[in-house]
N, C-alpha and C positions, 0 to 999 in steps of 0.2 A: 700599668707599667709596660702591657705587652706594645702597646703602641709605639712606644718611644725606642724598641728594640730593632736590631738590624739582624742581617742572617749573621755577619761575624762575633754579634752576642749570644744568639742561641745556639750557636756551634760552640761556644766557650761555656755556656750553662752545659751542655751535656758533655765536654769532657771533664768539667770539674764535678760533678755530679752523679754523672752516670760510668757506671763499666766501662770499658774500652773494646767493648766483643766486636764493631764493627768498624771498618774504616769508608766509610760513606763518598760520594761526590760530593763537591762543597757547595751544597742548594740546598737553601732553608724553604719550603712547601707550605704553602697553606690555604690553597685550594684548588677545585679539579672538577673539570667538566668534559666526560668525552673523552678525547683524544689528548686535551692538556689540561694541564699544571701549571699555576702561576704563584711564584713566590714573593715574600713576605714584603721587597719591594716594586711587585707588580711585575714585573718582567715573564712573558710567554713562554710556553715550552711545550714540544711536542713531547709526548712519554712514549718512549721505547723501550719501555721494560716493564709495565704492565704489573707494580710488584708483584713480579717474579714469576708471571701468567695470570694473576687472582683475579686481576680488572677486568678480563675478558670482554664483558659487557662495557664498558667505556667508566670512567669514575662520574659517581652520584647518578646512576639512571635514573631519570625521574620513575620510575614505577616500583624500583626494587628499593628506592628511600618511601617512599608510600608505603611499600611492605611490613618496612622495620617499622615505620611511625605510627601504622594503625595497629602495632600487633603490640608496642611497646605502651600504648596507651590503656592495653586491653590485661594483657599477663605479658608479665616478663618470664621468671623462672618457676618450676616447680621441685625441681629435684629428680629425679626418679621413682622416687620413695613414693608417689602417685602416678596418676595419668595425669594427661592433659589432652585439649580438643586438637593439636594439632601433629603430635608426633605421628598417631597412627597413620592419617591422611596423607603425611609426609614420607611415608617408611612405602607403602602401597605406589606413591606417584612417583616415586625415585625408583624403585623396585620395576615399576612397570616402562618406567623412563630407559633405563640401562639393561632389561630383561633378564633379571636375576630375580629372586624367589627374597632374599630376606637381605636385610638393613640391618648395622651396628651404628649407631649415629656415637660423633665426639668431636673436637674443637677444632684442631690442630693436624698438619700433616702427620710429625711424627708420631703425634699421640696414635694414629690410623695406622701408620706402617706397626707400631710395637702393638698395636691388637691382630693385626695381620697377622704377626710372627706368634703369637698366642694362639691363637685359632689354628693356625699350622703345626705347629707341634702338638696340640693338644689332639687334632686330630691324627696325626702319627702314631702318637702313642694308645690313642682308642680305637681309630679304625683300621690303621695299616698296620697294627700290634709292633711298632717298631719296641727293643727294648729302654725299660723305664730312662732317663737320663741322656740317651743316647741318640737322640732326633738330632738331625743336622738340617742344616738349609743351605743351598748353594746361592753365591751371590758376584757380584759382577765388579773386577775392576773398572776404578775412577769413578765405582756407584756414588750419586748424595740420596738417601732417604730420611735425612734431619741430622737433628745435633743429640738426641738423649743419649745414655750411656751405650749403653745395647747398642743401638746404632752405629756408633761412632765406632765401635769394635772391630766391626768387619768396615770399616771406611778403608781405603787405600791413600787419605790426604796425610802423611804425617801432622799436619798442624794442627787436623780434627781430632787429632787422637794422642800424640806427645805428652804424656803427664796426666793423664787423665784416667789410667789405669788402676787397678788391674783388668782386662777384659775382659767380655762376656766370651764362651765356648759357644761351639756350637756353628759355625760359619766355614763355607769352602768359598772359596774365592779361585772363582775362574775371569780369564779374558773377554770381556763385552764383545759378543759380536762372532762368538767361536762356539761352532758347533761339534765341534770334534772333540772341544776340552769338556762341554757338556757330559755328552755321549759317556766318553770315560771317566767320569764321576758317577754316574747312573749306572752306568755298568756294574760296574767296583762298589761301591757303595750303598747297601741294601738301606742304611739307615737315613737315607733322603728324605725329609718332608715334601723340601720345597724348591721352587727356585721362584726366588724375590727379585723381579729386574725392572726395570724403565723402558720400555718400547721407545725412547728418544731418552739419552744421558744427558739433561740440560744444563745443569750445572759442569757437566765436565767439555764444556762447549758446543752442545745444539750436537753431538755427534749422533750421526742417525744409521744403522746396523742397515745389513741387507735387506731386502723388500723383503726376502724368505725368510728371513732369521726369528721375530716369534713366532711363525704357523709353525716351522720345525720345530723349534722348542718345546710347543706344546704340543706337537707329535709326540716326541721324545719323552718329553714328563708322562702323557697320557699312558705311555709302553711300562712304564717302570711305576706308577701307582704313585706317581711324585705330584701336587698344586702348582700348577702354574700360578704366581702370583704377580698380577700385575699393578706397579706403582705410577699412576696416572695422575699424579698430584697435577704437577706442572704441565701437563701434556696432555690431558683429559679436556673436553667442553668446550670442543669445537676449535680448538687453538693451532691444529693441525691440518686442518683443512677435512677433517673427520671427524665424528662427537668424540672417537678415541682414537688414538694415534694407533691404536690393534688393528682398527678397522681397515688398516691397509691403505687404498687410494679413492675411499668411495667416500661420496661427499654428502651424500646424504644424511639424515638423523635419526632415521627408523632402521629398521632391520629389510630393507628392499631386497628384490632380487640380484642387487647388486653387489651389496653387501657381504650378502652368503656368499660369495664368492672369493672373498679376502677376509672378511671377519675372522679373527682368531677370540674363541671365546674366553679369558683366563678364567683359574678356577675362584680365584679371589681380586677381586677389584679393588685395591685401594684409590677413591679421590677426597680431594679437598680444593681448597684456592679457590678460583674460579665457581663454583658451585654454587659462592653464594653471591658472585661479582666482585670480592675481594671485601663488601659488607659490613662482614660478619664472620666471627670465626665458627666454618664451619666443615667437618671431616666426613668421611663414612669408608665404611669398609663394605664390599656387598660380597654374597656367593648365594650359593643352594644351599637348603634343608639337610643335606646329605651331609654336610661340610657345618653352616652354623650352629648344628643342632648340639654340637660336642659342648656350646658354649652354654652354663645352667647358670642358674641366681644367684649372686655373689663372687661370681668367679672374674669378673667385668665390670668396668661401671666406671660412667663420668658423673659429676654432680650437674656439669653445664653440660653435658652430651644430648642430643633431640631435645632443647629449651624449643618454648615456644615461640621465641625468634628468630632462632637459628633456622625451624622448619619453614616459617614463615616466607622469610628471604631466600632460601634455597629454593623451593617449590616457584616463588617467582623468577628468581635468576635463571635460572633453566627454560622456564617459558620464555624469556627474553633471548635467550639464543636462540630458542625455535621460531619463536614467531619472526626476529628481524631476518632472518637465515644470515645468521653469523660464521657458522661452519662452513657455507657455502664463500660467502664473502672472506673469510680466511684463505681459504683454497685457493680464490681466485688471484687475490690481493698478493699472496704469495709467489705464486707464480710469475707475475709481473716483476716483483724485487728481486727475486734469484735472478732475472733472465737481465733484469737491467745491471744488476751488481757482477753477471758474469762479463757482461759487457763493458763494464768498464775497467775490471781486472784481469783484462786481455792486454792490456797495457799501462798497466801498473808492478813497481815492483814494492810497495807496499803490504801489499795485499793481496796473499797465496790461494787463497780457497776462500770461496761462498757455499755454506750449507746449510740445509733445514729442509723444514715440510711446513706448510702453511704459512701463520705467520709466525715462528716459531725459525727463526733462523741466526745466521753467526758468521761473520766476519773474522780467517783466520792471516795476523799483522804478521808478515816476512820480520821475525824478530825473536828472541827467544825467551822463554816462558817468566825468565829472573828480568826481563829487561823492561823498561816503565814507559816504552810507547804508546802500547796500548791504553795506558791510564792517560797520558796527556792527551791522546787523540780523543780518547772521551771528554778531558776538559776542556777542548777546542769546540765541538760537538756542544756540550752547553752553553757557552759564551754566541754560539751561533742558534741554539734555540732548540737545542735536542737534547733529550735524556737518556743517556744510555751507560754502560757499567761493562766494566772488563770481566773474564772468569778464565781462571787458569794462567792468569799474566799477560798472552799476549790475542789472546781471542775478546773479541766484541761482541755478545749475545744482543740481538735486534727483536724485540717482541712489544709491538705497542698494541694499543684496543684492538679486539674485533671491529668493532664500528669507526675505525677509520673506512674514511672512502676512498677513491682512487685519485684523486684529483689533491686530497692531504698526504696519500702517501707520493707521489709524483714531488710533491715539494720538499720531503723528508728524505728522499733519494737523493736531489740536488742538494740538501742539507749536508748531507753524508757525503758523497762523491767531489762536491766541493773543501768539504775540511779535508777529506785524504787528498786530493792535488795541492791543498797549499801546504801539507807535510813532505810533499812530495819536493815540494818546490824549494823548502827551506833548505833539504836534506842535498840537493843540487847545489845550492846555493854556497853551501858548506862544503 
């Protein structure tokens, strides 16, 4: 039956069918290699958005579908309820990968951040004797760390959170980017866990804080006995032109002498996405002994969390960043797009700002956040052979594979710079 469908049928199968939680670009997919995606009837497309950073490694690497296919042949799940031959290998080579002492493996971002936020309170209330009930965690406006309930509590999107109450306590909301609003939280407030932030807000448009703003922060948490907790879902694994968007500007993927010099350590690591190539779903939360140790048997626990395919593809995805030097080629590849996109909205009135780190970057549309330019210029954008998605109404987040090259992305710039001149042209024209 599927052969005789078009994409304007399976666009109609999932709205008669499915939930209506997303409002999608109107491209039915169905398959992917690399840098693109070709839909259902053959038509190319460059992907610039990576869903959502997961693809890092480009879609179907040959080596990390070898991963999943030898390991899916071998065991699939075990539960927890046993071992298996691959989680420990896996917990050791991430552990020793990211330079953190212990692993919480689990599926999903948010499932990662609400373990995050469990391990933080729990250690509040056992190590920093905060009292019982009364652990807070500071968090950041225009934060996204998922959709679960909890989450969406301390969100600042009305839409994420509208009707879906009552909410979770426990949450200060301070402004992204403010170290003074910090400071006096910490100050004032002895019952601080944590502060749970994004080293880059991607979802609230690629906006990227002062070069200083985590090393201070986790000055500042260090002084007052508070976790820095860092959520590197979308931002982690080389996407920034850095294995972590912490690491500052250093492009390496080991701990160099370089490194140490911008590295901000957090006390909890949240990643996902990208870890497994986009794969597989797979999470982790890392920190120290000092910090996981609060967490005992039963108190935790995924039934799919460290399966033996999840560690399989993670443990290779990872090598695939190291070995191609993806973080390196991010870095690079980045730099080229910023400097070409500032140049060409030096004379556009379009298009107000270019910002990002790596490839990890954002397009802000002269237009305002209720207005539906941004959306058409992305359907222009497709029609012309590029995939990319609005956030926040009138911003364009730009994030395709790491393993584009320079010579794909030079065609994706013309891709881009020519649909904004002919919006540009229309809006003359009018």
């Amino acid at each position: 039956m599927q052969a005789t469908l078009n994409s304007t049928n399976f666009i109609d199968l999932e709205l008669e069918h499915g939930a209506h939680d997303y409002h999608p670009i109107p491209v039915v997919l169905e398959r992917g290699e690399g840098v693109y995606l070709w839909d259902v009837e053959g038509k190319k497309y460059f992907d610039f958005l990576s869903a959502y950073s997961a693809v890092n490694q480009g879609h179907c690497h040959p080596r990390i579908i070898n991963a999943l296919n030898k390991q899916a042949e071998t065991l699939n799940l075990t539960s927890r309820a046993f071992h298996n031959n691959k989680l420990g290998s896996y917990m050791k080579y991430v552990t020793n990968y990211f330079n953190y002492e212990r692993l919480l493996p689990s599926n999903t971002g948010a499932e990662a951040v609400e373990a995050a936020i469990k391990i933080t309170r729990k250690w509040g209330y056992e190590i920093k004797e905060i009292p019982e009930d009364k652990a807070e965690i500071i968090v950041c406006s225009q934060n996204f760390h998922g959709r679960t309930s909890t989450i969406i509590s301390f969100s600042s999107d009305p839409v994420s959170k509208t009707n879906f109450g009552p909410h979770s306590k426990g949450f200060i909301m301070i402004p992204y980017n403010d170290l003074d609003s910090l400071e006096i939280v910490l100050e004032t407030n002895p019952n601080v866990a944590g502060f749970l932030v994004e080293p880059i807000q991607g979802e609230a448009g690629v906006f990227t804080p002062d070069n200083n703003f985590i090393r201070k922060a986790k000055k500042l948490c260090s002084e007052f006995n508070v976790l820095l907790v860092a959520d590197e879902i979308q931002t982690g694994i080389g996407r920034t032109g850095s294995l972590l968007a912490v690491c500052g500007k250093c492009s390496c993927e080991g701990h160099c002498e370089q490194q140490k010099q911008t590295f901000t350590r957090p006390d909890i690591l949240i990643l996902g996405k990208a870890i497994s190539g986009g794969t597989y779903p797979v999470s982790a939360v890392l920190c120290d002994n000092n910090i996981m140790d609060v967490i005992k048997p039963g108190q935790h626990g995924s039934t799919f969390g460290g399966n033996p395919m999840a560690c399989s593809v993670a443990m290779e995805a990872l090598e695939v960043i190291r070995d191609e030097k993806l973080t390196q080629n991010a870095r690079r590849l980045g730099e080229l797009f910023r400097s070409e996109m500032h140049s060409y909205i030096e004379n556009s009135y379009i298009v107000s700002k270019v910002r990002g780190r790596g490839l990890l970057n954002a397009i802000v549309i002269n237009d305002s956040e209720k207005s539906n330019t941004a959306w058409n210029i992305c359907l222009r954008l497709k029609e012309n052979g590029l995939l990319a998605k609005p956030t926040h109404g009138n911003i364009i987040r730009f994030a395709p594979p790491l393993v584009m090259n320079e010579s794909q992305l030079i065609e994706c710039i013309s891709i881009i710079t020519n649909t904004l001149k002919s919006f540009e042209s229309q809006l003359n024209s009018t």
